[in-house]
Every structure is written in structure tokens, then in C-alpha cells.
C-alpha positions in Angstrom: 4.6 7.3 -42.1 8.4 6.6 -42.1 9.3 3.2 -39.7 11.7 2.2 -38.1 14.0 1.4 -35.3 14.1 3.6 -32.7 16.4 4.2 -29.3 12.4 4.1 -27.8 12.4 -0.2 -28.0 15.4 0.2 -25.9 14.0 2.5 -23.4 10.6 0.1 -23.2 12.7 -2.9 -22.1 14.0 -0.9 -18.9 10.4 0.5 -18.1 8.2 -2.1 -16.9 5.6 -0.3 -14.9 3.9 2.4 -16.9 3.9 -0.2 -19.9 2.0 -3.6 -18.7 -0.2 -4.3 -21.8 3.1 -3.4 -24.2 5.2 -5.5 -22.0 2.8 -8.0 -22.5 3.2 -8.1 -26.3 6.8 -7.4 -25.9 7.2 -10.7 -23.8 5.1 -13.2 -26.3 6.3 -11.6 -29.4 9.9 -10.9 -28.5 12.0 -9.3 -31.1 8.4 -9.3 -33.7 7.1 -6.9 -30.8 10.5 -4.5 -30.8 10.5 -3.9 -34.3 6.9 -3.3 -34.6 7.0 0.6 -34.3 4.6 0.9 -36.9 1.5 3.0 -36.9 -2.4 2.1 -38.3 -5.3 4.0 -38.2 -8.2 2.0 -36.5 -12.2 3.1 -37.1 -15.1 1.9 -35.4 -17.9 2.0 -36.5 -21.2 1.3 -34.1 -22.9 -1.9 -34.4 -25.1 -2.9 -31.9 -26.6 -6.1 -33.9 -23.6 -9.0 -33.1 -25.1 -10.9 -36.4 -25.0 -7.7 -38.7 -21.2 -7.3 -37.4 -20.3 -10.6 -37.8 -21.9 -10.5 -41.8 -20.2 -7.1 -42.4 -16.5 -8.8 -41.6 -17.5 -11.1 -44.1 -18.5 -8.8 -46.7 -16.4 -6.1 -46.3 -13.0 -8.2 -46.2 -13.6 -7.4 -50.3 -13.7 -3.6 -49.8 -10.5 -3.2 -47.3 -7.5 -2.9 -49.8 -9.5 0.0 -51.4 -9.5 1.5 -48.3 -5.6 0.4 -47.6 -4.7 1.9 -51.1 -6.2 4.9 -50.5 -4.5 5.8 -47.1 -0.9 4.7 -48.1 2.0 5.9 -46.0 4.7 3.9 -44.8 6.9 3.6 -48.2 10.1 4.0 -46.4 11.8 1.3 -43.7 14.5 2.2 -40.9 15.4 5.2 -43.6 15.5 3.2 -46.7 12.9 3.4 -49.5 11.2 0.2 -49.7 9.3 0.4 -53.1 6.0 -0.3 -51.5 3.7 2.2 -50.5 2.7 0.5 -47.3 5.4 -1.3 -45.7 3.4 -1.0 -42.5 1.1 -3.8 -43.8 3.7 -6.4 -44.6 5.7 -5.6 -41.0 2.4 -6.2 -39.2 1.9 -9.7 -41.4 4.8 -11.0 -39.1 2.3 -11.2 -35.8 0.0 -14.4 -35.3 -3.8 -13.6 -35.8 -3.2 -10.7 -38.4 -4.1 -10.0 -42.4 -7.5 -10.5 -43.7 -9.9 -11.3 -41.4 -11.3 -15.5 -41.4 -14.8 -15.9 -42.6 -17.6 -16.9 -39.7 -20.5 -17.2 -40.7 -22.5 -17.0 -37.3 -22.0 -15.4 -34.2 -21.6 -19.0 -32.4 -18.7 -19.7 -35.1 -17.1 -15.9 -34.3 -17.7 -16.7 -30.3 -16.1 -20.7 -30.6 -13.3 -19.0 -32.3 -12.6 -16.8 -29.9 -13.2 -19.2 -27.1 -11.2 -22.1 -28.0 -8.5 -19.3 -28.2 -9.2 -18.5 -24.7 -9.6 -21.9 -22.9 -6.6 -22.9 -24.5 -4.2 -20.2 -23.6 -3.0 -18.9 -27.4 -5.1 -15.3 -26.3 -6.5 -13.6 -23.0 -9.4 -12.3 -25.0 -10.6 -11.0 -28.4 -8.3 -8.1 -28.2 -5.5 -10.1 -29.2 -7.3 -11.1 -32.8 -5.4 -8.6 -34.8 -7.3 -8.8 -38.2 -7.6 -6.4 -41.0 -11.4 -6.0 -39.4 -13.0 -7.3 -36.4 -15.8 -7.1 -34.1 -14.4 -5.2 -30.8 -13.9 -7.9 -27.5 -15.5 -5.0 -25.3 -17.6 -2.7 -27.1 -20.6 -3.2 -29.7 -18.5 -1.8 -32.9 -17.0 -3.2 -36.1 -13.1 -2.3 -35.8 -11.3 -1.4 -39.1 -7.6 -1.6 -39.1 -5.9 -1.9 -42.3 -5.3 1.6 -42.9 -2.0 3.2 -42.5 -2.1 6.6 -40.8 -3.3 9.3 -43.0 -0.9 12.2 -42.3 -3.7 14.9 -43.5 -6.6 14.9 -40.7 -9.2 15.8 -43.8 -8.0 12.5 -45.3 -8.4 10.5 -42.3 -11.6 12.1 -41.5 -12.7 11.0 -45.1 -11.6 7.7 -44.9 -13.6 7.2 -41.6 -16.8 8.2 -43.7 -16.1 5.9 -46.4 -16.5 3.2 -44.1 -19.4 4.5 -42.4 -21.3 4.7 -45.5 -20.2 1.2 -46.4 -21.7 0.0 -43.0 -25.1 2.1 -43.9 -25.1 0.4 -47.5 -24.6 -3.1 -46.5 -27.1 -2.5 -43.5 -29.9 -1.7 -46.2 -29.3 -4.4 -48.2 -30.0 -6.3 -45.4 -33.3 -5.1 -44.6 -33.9 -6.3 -47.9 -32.6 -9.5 -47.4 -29.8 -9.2 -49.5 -26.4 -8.7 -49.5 -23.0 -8.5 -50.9 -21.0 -11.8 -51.9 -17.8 -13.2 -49.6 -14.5 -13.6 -51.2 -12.2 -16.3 -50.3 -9.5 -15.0 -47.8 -6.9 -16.0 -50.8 -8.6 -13.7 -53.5 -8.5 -10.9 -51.0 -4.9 -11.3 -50.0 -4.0 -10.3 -54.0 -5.4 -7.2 -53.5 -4.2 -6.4 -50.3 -0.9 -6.8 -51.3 -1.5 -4.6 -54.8 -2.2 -2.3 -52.6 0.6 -2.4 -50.4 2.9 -2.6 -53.1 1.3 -0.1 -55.8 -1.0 2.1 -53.8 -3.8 3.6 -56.0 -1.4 3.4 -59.1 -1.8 0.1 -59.6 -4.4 -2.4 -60.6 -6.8 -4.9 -58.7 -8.8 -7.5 -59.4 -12.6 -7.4 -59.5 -13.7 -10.9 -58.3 -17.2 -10.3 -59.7 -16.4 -9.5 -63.2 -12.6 -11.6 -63.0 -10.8 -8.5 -64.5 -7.8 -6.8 -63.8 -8.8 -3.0 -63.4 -7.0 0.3 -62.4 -7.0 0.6 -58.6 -8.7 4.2 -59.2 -11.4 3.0 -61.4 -12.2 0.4 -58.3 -12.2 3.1 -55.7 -14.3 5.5 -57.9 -16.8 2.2 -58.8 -17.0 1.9 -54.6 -17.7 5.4 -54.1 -20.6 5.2 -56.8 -22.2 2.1 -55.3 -22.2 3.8 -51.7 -23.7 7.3 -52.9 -26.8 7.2 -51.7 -25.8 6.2 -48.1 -23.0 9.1 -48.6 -25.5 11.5 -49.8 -28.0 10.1 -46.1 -25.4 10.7 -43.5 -24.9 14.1 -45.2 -21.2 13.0 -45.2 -20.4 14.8 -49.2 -18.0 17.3 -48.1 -15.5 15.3 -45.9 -15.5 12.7 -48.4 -14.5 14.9 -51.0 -10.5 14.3 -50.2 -10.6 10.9 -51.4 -11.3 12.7 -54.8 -7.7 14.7 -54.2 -6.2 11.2 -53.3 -7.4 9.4 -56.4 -6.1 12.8 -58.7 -3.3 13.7 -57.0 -1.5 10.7 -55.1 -1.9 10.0 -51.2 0.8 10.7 -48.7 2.9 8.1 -49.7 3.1 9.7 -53.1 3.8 12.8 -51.8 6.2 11.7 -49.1 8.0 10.0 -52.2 8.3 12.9 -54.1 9.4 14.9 -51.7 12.1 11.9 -51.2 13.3 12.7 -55.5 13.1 15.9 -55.0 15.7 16.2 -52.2 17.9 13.5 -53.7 17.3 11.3 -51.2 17.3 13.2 -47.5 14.8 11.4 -45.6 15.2 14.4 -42.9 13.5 16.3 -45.7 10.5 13.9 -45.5 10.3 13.9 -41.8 10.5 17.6 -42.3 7.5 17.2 -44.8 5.4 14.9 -42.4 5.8 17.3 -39.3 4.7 20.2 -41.6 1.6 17.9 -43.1 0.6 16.5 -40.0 -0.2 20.2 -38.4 -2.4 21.3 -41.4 -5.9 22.1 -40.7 -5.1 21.4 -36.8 
């Protein structure tokens, strides 16, 4: 979506009651916290087993800019086009605790992280671990947050599935006692900021084979691994807009040519955002 400043930070430093977790934020973070007005789509997905959680973070750190690439929509900053197709992720980059997610490889590593965090004042709880992915502080699901907002609910509905069936894949693996490899945090970080930058028109790296591939041929290679467990949660039909995303851009394409094809009124996007957002409401 289109970020930026906003009279709102203004109005949040006068209005200290309604606002205590904000103000919160707003006091550690300072000026990082008033220029955060930036929005992400978060999906949780159920988990009940705290070992399986703590694996999937692992594992899925590989699949999360797909996922970011494929939900694009912030390519515009305080008015001005940025050149990236998510400029959300890189603003968010700025807080402590943030990006890909750490590898722990137990629950006793994930629990001493958090912990020493605690007893030593840097967070009140595991809410404050603002990672691409994490296990919720409160309840028993995996929490994905590297998407922008999809401004299309059938895309965001979509995009909720694909990491369901993700979940559902790397669970039966599992039961097989296998599973998917972990990625250095470094290797991931390339991709994620492909993504950022390019969207689904560019290129990522697949780590298994070393090879620079189109970011639509890696999306399309993810959806083909996970059709089975798309196929069991009987989840075909809302995934079918990432098919639309991968031929016809995703909204930061569209917001972008909407952005050309006004010669540069960004009152014209916001136009085209308010008009997207409603469909299928």
C-alpha cells in the first residue's frame, strides 16, 4: 500500500490513553516508531506441537520471500516511487528483533531466547520478537508476517492457503521422519531482498540446486511441491489467484501502472487502492 507520513503520528503523541501498547513502542523506538505507518499482513496458522513450530520456523525461513514476492504492495514512500515493490519490508528492517527469523533448533533454545530477553529487560515478552515468522507468545500458532497487505481480499485469502498447505506438507514429512533443509539466515536475506526489490519479476536463488532462477518459476516449483496438501485441505479454488499474480503482476504492479498511466498522480493510485480494496467485499 502507499506509506507514509501522516498528520495521524502527530495526533498519537497527544493521545496517551486509548493508545498504551502504541505508546509503548512509540516511547522505546522514538522517531523508528513515528514513521512506521506501514501495514503487513500476519497469518496464523494452528500449531499445537511447540517442537513442530519451532522446526517449521526453521524450515520455512526458505519459503517466506516467495510468499513476500507474491503479495507486493508498498512500492511508493511518503508519495514518491521508491523502485522497490515492497518498501514496507526495508522500513520495518529499521526495528530491533525483525527480518528473517534466527534458527533454534529446540524449544529450550526458542524458550532461553526469549527468556534471557525477558530477565534482562531488552522485551516484556515474546510479542516484541518481530521476525519474518514466529511462534505466538500467547497462543499455540506459527505467526507469518512478511507479507505486505494484499489489497484484493481473494489474494490475501490465497496467500493464507499457501501457507497452510505449507504447514500440512512439512507436517507429513515429519511423520515420516523427514524433512526439509535450513538455510543460513544470510542466504535467505538475498532473497528476501529480491523480493523486495523486484517482486515476482525478478530472480531468486535456489539454495538446493545454487542457481539463479526466475522468481515465477520458484513460486510455480512451490506450488507443485505442496499439491497434494493443496489438493487435502480442498483449498484449489482460493488458491487459484496466485496463478493471476504470477500472469498478471500483484498489486504493486498494478498500483505502478496505474502510477504511468496517470503521469505520475499518486491521488490516482489512492483512487485505485480504495476502488480495489472494496472488490468482492
Amino acid at each position: 500500500m502507499c506509506s507514509g507520513t501522516h498528520p495521524i503520528s502527530r495526533w498519537i503523541d497527544q493521545q496517551v490513553t486509548p493508545f498504551p501498547r502504541y505508546l509503548g513502542v512509540l516511547e522505546e523506538m522514538q522517531l523508528l516508531a513515528q514513521r512506521l505507518l506501514i501495514f503487513g499482513m500476519h497469518v496464523h496458522i494452528g500449531i499445537e506441537d511447540r517442537a513442530f513450530a519451532i522446526d517449521t520456523m526453521n524450515v520455512v525461513r526458505y519459503m517466506l520471500p516467495h510468499t513476500l514476492a507474491l503479495s507486493t504492495s508498498s512500492p511508493f514512500w511518503q508519495g514518491r516511487k521508491t523502485g522497490l515493490k515492497s518498501y514496507r519490508s526495508l522500513i520495518f528492517e529499521d526495528f530491533p528483533r525483525s527480518g528473517t527469523p534466527e534458527i533454534c533448533r529446540t524449544v529450550a533454545d526458542w524458550d532461553n531466547l526469549i527468556g534471557t530477553l525477558v530477565r534482562t529487560g531488552c522485551i516484556p515478552d515474546g510479542s516484541k520478537i518481530w521476525w519474518d515468522c514466529r511462534p505466538h507468545h500467547k497462543y499455540p500458532t506459527l505467526e507469518f508476517r512478511i507479507c505486505d497487505i494484499c489489497t484484493r481480499v481473494d489474494e490475501a485469502i490465497a496467500i493464507a492457503g499457501l501457507f497452510q498447505a505449507i504447514v500440512l506438507w512439512l507436517w507429513k514429512l515429519r511423520q515420516k521422519n523427514i524433512t526439509f533443509r535450513i538455510y543460513r539466515k544470510e542466504l535467505i536475506d538475498e532473497n528476501r531482498w529480491r523480493a523486495s526489490r523486484y517482486g515476482i519479476d525478478g530472480k531468486m536463488i535456489d539454495f538446493g540446486k545454487t542457481e539463479e532462477l526466475p522468481t515465477r518459476a520458484l513460486v510455480r516449483e512451490l506450488l507443485e511441491m505442496i499439491s497434494e496438501e493443496i489438493d487435502e485441505l480442498g483449498i484449489q479454488n482460493y488458491i487459484k489467484p496466485i496463478e493471476d499474480i504470477l500472469a498478471h503482476g500483484t498489486s504493486a504492479d498494478r498500483q505502478l501502472r496505474v502510477y504511468d498511466a496517470n503521469d505520475g498522480d499518486i491521488k490516482a493510485v489512492v483512487d485505485h487502492l480504495i476502488l480495489e480494496t472494496k472488490e468482492g467485499l
